[in-house]
Steps between C-alpha positions, in 0.01 A plus 500: 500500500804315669685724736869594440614500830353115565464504901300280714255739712559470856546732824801508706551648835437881347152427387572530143471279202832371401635271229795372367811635274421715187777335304338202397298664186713537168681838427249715318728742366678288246187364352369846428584714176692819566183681470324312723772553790468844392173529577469301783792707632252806386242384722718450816622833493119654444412356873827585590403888483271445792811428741741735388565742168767438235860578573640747305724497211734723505771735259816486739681851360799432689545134362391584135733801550760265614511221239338764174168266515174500598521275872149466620456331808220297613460615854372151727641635792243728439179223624321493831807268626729655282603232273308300184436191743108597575448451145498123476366488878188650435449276105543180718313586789211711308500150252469279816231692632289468165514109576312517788217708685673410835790643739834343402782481701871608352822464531851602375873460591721820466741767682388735253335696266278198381377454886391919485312459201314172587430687843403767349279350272335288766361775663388634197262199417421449880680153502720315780807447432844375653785616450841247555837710555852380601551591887802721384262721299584869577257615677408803281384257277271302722377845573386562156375216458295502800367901399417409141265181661370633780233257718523273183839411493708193782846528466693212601894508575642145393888415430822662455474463128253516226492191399401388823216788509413340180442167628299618794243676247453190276435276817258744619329499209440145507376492859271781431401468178619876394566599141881583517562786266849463349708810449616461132426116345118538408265579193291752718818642677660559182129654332548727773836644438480538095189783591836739577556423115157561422531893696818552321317458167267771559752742660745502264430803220340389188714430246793409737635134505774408752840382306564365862330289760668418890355285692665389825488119578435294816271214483352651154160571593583919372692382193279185376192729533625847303686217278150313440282869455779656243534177270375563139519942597889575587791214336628329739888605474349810635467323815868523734392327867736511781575280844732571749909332483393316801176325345516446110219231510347633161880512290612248597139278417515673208874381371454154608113467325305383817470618836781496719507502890775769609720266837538871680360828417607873661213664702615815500218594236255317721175599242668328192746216653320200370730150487229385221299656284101428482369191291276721362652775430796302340258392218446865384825638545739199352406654173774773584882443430730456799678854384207646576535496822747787661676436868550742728742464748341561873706807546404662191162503628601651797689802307112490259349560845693800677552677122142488498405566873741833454394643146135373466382497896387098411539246748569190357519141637769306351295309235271800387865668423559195297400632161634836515843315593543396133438816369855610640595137357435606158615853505365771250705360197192203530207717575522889331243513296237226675161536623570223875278383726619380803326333767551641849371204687535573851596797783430260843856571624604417894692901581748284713604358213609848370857488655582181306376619179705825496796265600472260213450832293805672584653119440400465138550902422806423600486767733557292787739245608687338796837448602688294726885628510778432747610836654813512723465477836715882586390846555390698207422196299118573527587871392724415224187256337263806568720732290448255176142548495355717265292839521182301425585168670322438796543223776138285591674261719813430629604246767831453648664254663797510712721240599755542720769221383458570148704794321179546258108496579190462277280738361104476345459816365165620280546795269264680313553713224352738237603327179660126430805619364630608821558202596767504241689791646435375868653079444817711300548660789517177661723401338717728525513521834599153533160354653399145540103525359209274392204650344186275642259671353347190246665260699163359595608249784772766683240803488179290620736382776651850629269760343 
């Protein structure tokens, strides 16, 4: 039988029998029928249970109490490397392994929570792999990487940027011959991430049919493979995905009928800022409508991750808050009464991240904002601005200025707050007393500059 991955057997300088790029075989998934994905899909997650048991589905009571529905979340930040991303590592590399009787060498490209899993999976089937990270990778996260892979697992530090990083991997692939597992744009890879479909099938009581399906969207591997598993069981208007403001790869495809190439994406949701979504994964998702697709602004997120952090105990990264995000989008008047699954892809969050978070959460509450005001240069002028703050106004910053051969001087001041309509007492008062004020708050250029 002719093998998928066609390679041309050889060792390199590891000892191991190498071969050239998976890629070259034509995408599997779209020839099969939706049962046959299904039960391929079946079978993946079957040898799956020898690495790691399902992740639970669960009834949030403080969400379904929130919105009058039934919210169940899919917990991926639940896994061995706490996000879905071992799922299609182990169905590519497991797949790989059935092609030959030899070692194989491996390699990926990632800063995140695809490099864990394919680490982590490594040292699950006893196979070398290297790992290819940008050199300004936090180091928490090469030190994940590096636990989950153990003696199996080379990380290599190469370029400021991914792309770069990228490069490096491909190249090395070629010189050694390595099968380069791809984090999102591949039949096996996507195979791999439909089994958390397959689990939420048998979780979910009997009789019980979601009215609502989120699925957060990067490159698509998550979305094209629950997307693939549900087609033919749950409509597909049932299905909302989401992407980040910064990254809208999949809308944006979607409206204009063909894939489309985004000039700059936002980082800040590092695990789904994607400038293009997958080949693959295009085909099976361009059969949903551009208005399917909700935004979330970054900042939102940020408020979905500290509301949950503080009332649930969940840490969150940025992406795997991505779906619960546009449940506060749609409010209860669009969910009371509706069984909702949501996908909680991710909790691999960087705690020095935490004090930018809560400040783009306070932003977006409204909660939060910043000032800069001219104040007169006399005595008492400080303590006359103090006495217009309110009983629950509260200063985070302030930085003052004086020059000597100017009658006023300028002022950055952060307040905090309790509730956003103080704000409306606190600029009156202003006002009134005759101060000279700009509110930078969502002046993006000023506030990156000075905050």
């Amino acid at each position: 039988m002719q093998s998928r991955y066609p390679l041309i057997p050889r060792e390199n300088r590891f000892g191991l029998a190498t071969g050239g790029f998976p890629w070259h075989r034509p995408a599997m998934s779209e020839k099969q029928s939706p049962d046959q994905f299904r039960a391929s899909a079946d079978d993946a997650l079957g040898e799956m249970r020898a690495l790691f048991a399902a992740t639970p589905l669960q009834l949030n009571d403080h969400l379904s109490t929130r919105y009058g529905a039934r919210i169940w979340l899919k917990r991926e930040d639940l896994s061995p490397v706490r996000s879905y991303k071992i799922r299609g590592a182990f169905n590519f590399i497991r797949k790989a392994l059935k092609d030959t009787s030899q070692k194989t060498l491996f390699v990926c490209a990632s800063a995140g929570n695809h490099a864990q899993g394919f680490a982590y999976v490594c040292r699950h089937f006893g196979q070398k792999g290297v790992v290819f990270m940008p050199v300004t990778t936090p180091q928490q996260k090469i030190d994940k990487t590096r636990m989950f892979g153990g003696e199996f697992i080379e990380i290599r530090l190469t370029g400021d940027y991914f792309d770069a990083c990228y490069q490096a991997a491909q190249e090395f692939a070629v010189e050694e011959g390595a099968l380069m597992a791809p984090p999102f744009d591949h039949d096996d890879i996507i195979e791999g991430q439909a089994t958390v479909a397959a689990e939420n099938v048998a979780q979910l009581p009997e009789g019980e049919t979601p009215d609502l399906i989120v699925l957060p969207v990067g490159g698509g591997g998550l979305s094209a493979g629950m997307a693939r598993y549900f087609e033919g069981l749950i409509d597909d208007d049932r299905f909302l995905l989401t992407e980040p403001a910064g990254a809208p790869s999949l809308k944006q495809s979607l409206a204009a009928g063909h894939r489309v190439k985004l000039a700059k994406i936002d980082n800040f949701v590092d695990g789904a800022a994607v400038a293009e979504i997958g080949m693959r994964n295009f085909e099976i998702l361009k059969r949903f409508r551009a208005d399917q697709v909700q935004i979330v602004p970054e900042n939102a997120i940020c408020l979905t991750m500290t509301t949950i952090l503080n009332t649930e105990g969940i840490v969150l990264e940025p992406a795997g808050a991505l779906s619960l995000s546009v449940l506060e989008a749609l409010g209860p008047e669009r969910l009371e009464g509706k069984s909702v699954v949501a996908v909680v892809s991710g909790g691999n969050f960087d705690f020095e991240r935490l004090p930018d978070v809560k400040e783009r959460a306070m932003r977006y509450a409204g909660t939060k904002k910043y000032f800069v005001l001219r104040l007169a240069q006399r005595p008492g002028a400080l303590k006359d601005f103090l006495n217009l703050l309110g009983p629950d106004d509260d200063i985070a910053r302030f930085e003052y200025l004086k020059k000597s051969a100017r009658n006023f001087g300028s002022i950055l001041i952060g307040i905090e707050t309790k509730a956003p309509e103080n704000f409306n007492r606190l600029t009156a008062a202003f006002d009134q007393a005759g101060l000279s004020y700009q509110d930078i708050t969502d002046n993006e250029i000023i506030s990156n500059l000075i905050i």
